[in-house]
Structure formats: C-alpha cells, structure tokens
C-alpha positions as CSV (number, residue, x, y, z in Angstrom):
1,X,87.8,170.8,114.3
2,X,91.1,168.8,112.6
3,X,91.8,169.6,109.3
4,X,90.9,168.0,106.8
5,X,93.7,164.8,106.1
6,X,94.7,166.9,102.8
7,X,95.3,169.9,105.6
8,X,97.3,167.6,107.4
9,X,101.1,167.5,108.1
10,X,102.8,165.5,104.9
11,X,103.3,162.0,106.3
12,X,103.3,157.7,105.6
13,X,102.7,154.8,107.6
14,X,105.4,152.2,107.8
15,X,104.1,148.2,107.3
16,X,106.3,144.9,109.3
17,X,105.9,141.8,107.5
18,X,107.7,138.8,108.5
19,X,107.1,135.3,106.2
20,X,104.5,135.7,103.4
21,X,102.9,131.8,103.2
22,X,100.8,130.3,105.3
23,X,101.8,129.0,108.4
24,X,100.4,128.5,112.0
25,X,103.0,131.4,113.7
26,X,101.2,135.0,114.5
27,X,103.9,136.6,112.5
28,X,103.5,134.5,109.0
29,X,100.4,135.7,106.6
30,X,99.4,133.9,103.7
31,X,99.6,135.1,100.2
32,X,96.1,136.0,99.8
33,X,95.7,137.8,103.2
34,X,98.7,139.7,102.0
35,X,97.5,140.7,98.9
36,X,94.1,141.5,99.9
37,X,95.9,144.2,102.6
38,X,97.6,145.9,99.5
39,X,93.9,146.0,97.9
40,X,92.1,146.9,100.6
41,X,94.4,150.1,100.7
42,X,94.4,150.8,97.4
43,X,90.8,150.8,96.6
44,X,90.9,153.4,99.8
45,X,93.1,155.6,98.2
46,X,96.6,154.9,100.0
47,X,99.7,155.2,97.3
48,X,102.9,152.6,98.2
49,X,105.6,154.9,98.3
50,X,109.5,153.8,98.7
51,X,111.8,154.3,100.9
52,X,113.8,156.4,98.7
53,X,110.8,158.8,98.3
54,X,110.1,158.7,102.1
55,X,114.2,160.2,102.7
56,X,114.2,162.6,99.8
57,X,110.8,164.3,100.9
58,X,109.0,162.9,97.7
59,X,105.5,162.5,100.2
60,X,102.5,164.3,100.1
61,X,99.6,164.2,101.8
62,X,98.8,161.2,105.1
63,X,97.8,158.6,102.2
64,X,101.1,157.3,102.1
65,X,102.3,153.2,102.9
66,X,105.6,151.8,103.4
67,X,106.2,148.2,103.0
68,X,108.9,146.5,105.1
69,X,109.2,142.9,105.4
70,X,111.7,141.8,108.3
71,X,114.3,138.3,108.4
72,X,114.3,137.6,104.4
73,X,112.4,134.3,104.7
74,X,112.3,132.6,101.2
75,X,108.3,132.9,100.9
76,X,109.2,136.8,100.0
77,X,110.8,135.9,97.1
78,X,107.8,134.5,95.1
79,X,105.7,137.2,96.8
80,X,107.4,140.4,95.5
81,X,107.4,138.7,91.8
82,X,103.1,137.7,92.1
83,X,101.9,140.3,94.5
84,X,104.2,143.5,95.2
85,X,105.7,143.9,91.4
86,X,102.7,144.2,89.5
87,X,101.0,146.5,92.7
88,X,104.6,148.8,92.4
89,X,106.0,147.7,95.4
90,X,109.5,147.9,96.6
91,X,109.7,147.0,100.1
92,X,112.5,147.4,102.3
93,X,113.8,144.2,103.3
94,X,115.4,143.8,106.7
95,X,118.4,141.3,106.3
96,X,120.2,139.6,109.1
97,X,123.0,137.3,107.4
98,X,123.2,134.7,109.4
99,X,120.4,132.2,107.5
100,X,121.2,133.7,104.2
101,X,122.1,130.9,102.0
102,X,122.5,128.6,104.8
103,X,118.6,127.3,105.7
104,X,116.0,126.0,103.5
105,X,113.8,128.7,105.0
106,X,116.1,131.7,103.8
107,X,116.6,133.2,100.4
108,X,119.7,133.2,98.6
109,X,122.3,135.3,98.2
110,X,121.7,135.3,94.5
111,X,118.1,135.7,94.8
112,X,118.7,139.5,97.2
113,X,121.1,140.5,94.5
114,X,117.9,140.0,91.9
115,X,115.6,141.9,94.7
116,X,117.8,144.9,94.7
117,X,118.2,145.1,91.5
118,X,114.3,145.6,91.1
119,X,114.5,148.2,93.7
120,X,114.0,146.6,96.7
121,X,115.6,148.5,99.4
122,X,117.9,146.6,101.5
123,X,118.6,147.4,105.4
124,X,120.4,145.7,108.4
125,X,118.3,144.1,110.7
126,X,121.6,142.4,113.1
127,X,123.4,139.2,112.3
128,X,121.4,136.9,114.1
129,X,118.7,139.0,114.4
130,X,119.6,139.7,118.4
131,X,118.3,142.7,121.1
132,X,120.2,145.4,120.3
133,X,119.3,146.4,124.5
134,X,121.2,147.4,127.1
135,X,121.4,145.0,129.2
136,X,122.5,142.7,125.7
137,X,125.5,144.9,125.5
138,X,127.0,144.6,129.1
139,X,126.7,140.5,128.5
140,X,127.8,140.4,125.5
141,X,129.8,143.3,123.8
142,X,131.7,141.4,121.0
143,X,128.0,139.8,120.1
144,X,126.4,143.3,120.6
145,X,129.4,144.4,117.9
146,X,128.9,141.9,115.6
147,X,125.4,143.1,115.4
148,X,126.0,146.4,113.9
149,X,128.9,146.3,112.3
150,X,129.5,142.5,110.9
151,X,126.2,142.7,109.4
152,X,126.7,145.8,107.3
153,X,129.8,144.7,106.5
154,X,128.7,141.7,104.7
155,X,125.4,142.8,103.4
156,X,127.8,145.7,101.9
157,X,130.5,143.2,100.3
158,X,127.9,140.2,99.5
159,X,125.4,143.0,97.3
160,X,128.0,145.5,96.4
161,X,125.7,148.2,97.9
162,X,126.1,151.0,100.9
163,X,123.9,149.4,104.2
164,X,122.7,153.1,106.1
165,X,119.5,152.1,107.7
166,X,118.9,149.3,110.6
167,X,116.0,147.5,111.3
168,X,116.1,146.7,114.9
169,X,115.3,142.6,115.8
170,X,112.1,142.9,117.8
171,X,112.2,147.1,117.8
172,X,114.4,146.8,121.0
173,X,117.4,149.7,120.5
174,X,119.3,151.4,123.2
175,X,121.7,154.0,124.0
176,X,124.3,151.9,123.0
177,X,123.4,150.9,120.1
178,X,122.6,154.3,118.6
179,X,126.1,155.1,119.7
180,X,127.4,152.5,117.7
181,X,125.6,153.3,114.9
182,X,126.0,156.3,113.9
183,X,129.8,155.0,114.5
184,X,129.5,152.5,111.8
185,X,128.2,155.0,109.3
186,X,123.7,154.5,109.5
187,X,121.4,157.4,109.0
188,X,118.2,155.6,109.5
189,X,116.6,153.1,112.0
190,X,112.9,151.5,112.0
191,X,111.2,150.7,115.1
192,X,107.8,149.1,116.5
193,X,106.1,152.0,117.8
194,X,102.7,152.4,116.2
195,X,102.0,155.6,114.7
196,X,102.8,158.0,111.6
197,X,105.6,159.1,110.3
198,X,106.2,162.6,109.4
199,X,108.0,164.0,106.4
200,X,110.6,165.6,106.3
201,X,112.1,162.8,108.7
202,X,113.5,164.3,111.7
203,X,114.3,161.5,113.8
204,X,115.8,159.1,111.3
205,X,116.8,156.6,113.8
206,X,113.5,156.4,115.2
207,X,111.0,155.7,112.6
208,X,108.3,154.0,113.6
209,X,106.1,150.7,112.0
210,X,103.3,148.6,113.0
211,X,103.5,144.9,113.3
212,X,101.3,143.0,110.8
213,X,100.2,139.8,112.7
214,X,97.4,137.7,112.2
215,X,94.6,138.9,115.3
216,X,96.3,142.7,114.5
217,X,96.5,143.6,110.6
218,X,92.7,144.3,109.9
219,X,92.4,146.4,112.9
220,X,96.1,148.3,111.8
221,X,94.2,148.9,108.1
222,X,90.8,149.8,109.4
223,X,92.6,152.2,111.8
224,X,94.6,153.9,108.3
225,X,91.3,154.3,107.0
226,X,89.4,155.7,109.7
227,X,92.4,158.5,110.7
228,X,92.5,159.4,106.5
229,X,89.3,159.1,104.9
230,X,87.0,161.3,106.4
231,X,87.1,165.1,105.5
232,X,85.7,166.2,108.7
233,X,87.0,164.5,111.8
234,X,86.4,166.0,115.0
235,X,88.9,166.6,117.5
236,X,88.1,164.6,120.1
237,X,87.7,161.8,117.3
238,X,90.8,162.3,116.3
239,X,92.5,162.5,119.1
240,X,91.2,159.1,120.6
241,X,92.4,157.2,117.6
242,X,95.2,158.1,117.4
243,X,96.7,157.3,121.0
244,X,98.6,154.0,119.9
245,X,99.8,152.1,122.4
246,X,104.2,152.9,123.0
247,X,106.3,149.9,123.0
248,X,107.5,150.8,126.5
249,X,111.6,149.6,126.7
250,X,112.1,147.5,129.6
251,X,114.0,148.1,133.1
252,X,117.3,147.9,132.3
253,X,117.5,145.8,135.8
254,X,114.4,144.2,135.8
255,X,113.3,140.9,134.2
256,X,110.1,141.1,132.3
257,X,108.7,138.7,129.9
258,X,109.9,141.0,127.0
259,X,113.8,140.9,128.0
260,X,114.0,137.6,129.7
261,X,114.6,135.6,126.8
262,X,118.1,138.1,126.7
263,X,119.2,136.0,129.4
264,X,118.9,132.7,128.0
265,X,121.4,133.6,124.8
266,X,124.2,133.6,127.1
267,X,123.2,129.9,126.8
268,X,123.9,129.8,122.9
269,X,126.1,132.8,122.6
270,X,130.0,131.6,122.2
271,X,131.9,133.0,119.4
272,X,134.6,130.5,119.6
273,X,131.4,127.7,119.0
274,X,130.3,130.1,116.1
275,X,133.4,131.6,114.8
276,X,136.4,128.9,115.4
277,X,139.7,130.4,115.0
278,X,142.9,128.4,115.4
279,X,143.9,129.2,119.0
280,X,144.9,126.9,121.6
281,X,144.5,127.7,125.2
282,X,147.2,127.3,127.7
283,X,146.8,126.7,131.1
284,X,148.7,127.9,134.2
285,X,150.1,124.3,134.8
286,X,151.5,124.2,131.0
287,X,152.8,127.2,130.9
288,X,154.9,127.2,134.1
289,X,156.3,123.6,132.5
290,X,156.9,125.5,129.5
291,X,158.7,128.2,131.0
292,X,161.2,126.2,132.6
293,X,162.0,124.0,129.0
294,X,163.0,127.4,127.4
295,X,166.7,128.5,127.7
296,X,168.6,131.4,126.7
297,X,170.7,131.4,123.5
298,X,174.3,131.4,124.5
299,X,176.9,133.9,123.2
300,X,178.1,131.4,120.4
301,X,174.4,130.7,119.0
302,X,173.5,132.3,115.7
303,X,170.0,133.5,115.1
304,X,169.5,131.0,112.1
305,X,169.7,128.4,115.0
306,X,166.5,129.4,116.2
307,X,164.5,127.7,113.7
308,X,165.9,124.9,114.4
309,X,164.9,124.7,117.7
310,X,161.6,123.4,118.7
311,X,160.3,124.9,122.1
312,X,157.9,122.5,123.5
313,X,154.6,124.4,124.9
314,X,152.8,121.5,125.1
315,X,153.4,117.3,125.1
316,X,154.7,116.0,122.0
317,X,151.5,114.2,120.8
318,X,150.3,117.8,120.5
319,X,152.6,118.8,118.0
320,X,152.1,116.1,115.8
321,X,150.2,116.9,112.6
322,X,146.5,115.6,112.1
323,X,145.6,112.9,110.1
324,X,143.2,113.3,107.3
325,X,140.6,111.5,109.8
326,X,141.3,113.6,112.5
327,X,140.7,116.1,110.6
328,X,136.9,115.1,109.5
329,X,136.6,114.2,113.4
330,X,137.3,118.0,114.4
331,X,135.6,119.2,111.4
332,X,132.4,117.0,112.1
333,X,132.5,117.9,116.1
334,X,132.5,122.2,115.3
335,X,129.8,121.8,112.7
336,X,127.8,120.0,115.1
337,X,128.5,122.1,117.7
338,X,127.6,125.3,115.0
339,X,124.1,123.5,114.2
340,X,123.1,123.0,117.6
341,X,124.2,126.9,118.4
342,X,121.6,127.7,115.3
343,X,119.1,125.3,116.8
344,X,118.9,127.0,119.7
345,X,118.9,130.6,118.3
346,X,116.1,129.4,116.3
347,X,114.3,128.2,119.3
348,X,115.2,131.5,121.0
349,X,113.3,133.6,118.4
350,X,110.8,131.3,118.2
351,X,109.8,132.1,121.8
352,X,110.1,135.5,121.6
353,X,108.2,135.9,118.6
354,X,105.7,134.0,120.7
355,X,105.9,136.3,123.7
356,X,105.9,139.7,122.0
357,X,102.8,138.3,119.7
358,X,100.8,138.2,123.3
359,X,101.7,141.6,123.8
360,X,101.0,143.0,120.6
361,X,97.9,141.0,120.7
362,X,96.9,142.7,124.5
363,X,97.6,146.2,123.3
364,X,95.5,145.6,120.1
365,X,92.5,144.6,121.8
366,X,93.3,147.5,124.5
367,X,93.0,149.5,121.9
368,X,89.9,148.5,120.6
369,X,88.1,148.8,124.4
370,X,89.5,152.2,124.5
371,X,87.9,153.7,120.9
372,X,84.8,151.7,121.7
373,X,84.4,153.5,125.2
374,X,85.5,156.8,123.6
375,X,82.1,156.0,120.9
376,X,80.0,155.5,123.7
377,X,81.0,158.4,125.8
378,X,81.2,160.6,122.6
C-alpha cells in the first residue's frame, strides 16, 4: 500500500499556459475554460502556490499548483485582473522580448511593469523564443547567446528586477545551454516533462510542467485528482498513473519532426537583418585598390596633416553624405527587411507549435490506453 497523499513527499504540480482567449490554435484556451480549470481544482482541494513559496520550501502536502503562462501574449493581461487576482494567483510569466511592445498581439512594457508589481513572477523564456538545443548552438552561437543573455539583460533593465529562472521555448535545453546559464547568473529552469515536483527543489534547472492544450488539459486535471484524492491508493494503482510520458530530446544528428523546424531558422536567422550596425564590408578587389592609394608620410609631414588627408577605401560616390531621401530609402529597406525576418519567425513557431501539439496530443491519448488496459488487467 502507498501512503496516504498527506504521507506523501511534500510537492506541486507546475501548469503551461500560452494565450488565454479564444482562438482556433491547440495552445490558446478561452477565458471560461481557463477559469473553470482553476475551479475545478479548487473545489478538489488544490491550493495555488507561488513561485516564491515553491523556492523557499513554503509547500506542504501534493495539493499544491503552479501557474505559468509562457510568450506574454496580451489576452493575459485582462485574464490575471478577471480570473487569476480574485482566485490569488500569481503566475510566473515566461517573457521573451522580442514582441514586447512591438505586436498587437504582445503586452506592453508598461503593462509587465503593473504585473510585477502585483506579484507576478517574471522569468526568461529566450529572445525570440528559439531551441535552446544543441544542434541550435553549433549553427548559430551568437543567436544561441542572445538567447540567454540579451534576454535577461533587457527584461532586467526594462523592469528594474533580477531575471534567475529560464523558461525554455518548447522545453528543448541542452548541455550548452545549462553551461551558459549558470554563466549568466540563473538558478532555476522549467521544462515540459510531465510529472511532480518535489520540495525542497533539487534540480532547479530541471523543473518540470505539463502543457495545457485543448484535447490535453481535462485529462492533465483529472490525472491531479485521481494521484491526490484518494486516501488509499494501491500500489500498483499508483504506480500506473503516474508513468507520464518523458519528452525524449532528439538525436543531436538526426532530423525528426521535433528538431527539423531548427533547420529552417538558418533561413530567417541574420543578425545584421535584425540588428543593423554601421559596418561596411570590403572586398578583396577594394581593398588591394585601396592599398596601393595609401602612402607613407614622408619625414617632413606633421601628424596634424593626417586629418587632412582623405584615404579613399572606396569610389568617391561612396563617401558622399546621404540625402535626407536616401536616408528614408535605407531606413524603409531594413525595416522591411526586419518585418519580413519577424514574419517568418512567426510562421516558424507557428509550425512548431503545430508539430509538438501532435505529439503532445499522441502521448496524451497513449496515456489514456495505457491506464485503461492497467483497469482492465487490474
């Protein structure tokens, strides 16, 4: 026989939300689906417990929920102040900094300095919300970087607060990036695999969550329910129920459906696109011609008389200053070419999202075959 779940090892299970409104996307629930899972578990005698609570050891007892809520999608704003508030919720919200204050679908930056100061807890989750795998960081290191440390660097300056936990885009981590940050100065990191976590946290940078989507989060609360509300479980009960399926990490070499899309953000990926600096690049043919227009200062030369030289790199119509028309030309051409980069990224996670949704929609129903044949057998 188990022990009873008052018996049990002090613990809390860790909720992903994604967009609170309704919307046709597996990942998007609607306001009233949302607030009848916080119902559902507290008329079942789950407590919402913070993050805060969950690192200082403030947990007793298996009756414990963690609200996360991944991307910081605008429909989250109007749910914390409706739904979570007046239920004494403060989620964790995973930011990546990319969309904030820059798409109609994002919240502000005003409105995540109003969310922490209610007590939402705010965490890292990338800069544009890329796999942190890998096989990511041998394509694209400076990307991979950015990641990690660009977005707790601005998440830290925009709120005036100290970023230490990451929420990995898509639950995908490596070697690499746990390397990196502890580096950058993180303590905790949430993942996808589905089961409890224990208190005191032992692995902080492997806490694990489920994914609330649309065919999975009644199964997710009924599964809560069943592991915690009975007094007497047996052990062969309790043992079948709670073998949740691992996110397994793909081959590092091999292309599966889970880390192809990797491959196509070499595609969209260019930091000069993204980031423009003021560098010009020189090619072998201009540089030799340059080389031979420079000459040596002779002995009666004063070093003031180098300002007044001009050393031609390049033709003269490249030296000449830009016109105020010019200038909106340029301008125009890199934003274009920065809102077609976004597009794409969009599109990117879009698919993904779409991918991984069949996956976690294959291991829910698994699952399911697997407890009913366990019942039958039992």
């Amino acid at each position: 026989m188990m022990p009873a779940a008052s018996e049990q090892a002090d613990g809390f299970y860790v909720l992903c939300y994604h967009a609170i409104k309704e919307r046709k996307d597996p990942y998007s629930l609607s306001p009233d689906t949302f607030r009848k899972n916080i119902e559902q578990l507290q008329q079942n005698g789950f407590t919402f417990i913070t993050f805060d609570d969950a690192k200082s050891g403030r947990v007793r007892g298996v009756k414990n929920v963690l609200v996360t809520i991944d991307d910081g999608h605008e429909s989250v704003w109007d749910a914390y102040f409706t739904i979570m508030k007046p239920a004494g919720i403060k989620p964790v919200l995973g930011i990546y900094p990319a969309i904030i204050g820059k798409r109609k679908y994002a919240m502000t930056w005003e409105q995540l300095k109003t969310l922490r100061d209610e007590g939402c807890y705010i965490a890292a989750h990338g800069y544009n919300h890329m796999y942190l795998s890998s096989k990511y960081y041998k394509e694209n290191i400076v990307q991979f970087k950015k990641e990690i440390y660009l977005s707790k660097k601005v998440l830290e300056q925009k709120l005036n607060i100290t970023v230490d936990t990451m929420i990995y885009p898509f639950g995908v981590h490596s070697n690499e990036s746990l390397t990196m940050l502890k580096d950058a100065g993180y303590k905790y990191g949430f993942t996808l695999d589905q089961k409890r976590a224990a208190v005191p946290i032992s692995d902080g940078f492997h806490i694990p969550r489920y994914m609330m989507t649309k065919p999975a989060h009644k199964g997710i609360i009924a599964r809560f329910i069943k592991n915690t509300g009975s007094a007497e479980v047996s052990a062969v009960a309790v043992s079948s129920s709670d073998r949740q399926p691992e996110i397994i990490q793909p081959d590092k070499e091999r292309v599966t459906i889970k880390n192809y899309p990797a491959r196509l953000k070499k595609l969209v990926i260019n930091d000069i696109i993204f980031m423009p600096e003021n560098k010009t690049t020189v090619t072998k043919k201009q540089h030799k011609k340059a080389s031979n227009t420079i000459k040596p200062l002779s002995k009666n030369s004063k070093k003031g008389d180098v300002k007044d030289k001009k050393i031609k790199y390049f033709p003269a119509s490249k030296n000449k200053k830009m016109t105020g028309e010019e200038n909106k030309i340029r301008d125009k051409k890199q934003s274009y070419l920065r809102d077609m980069k976004q597009f794409y990224i969009d599109l990117l996670q879009k698919s993904s999202n779409f991918i991984f949704s069949l996956k976690q929609t294959a291991l829910t129903k698994l699952e399911q075959v697997k407890q009913k044949t366990a019942e039958l057998f039992s």
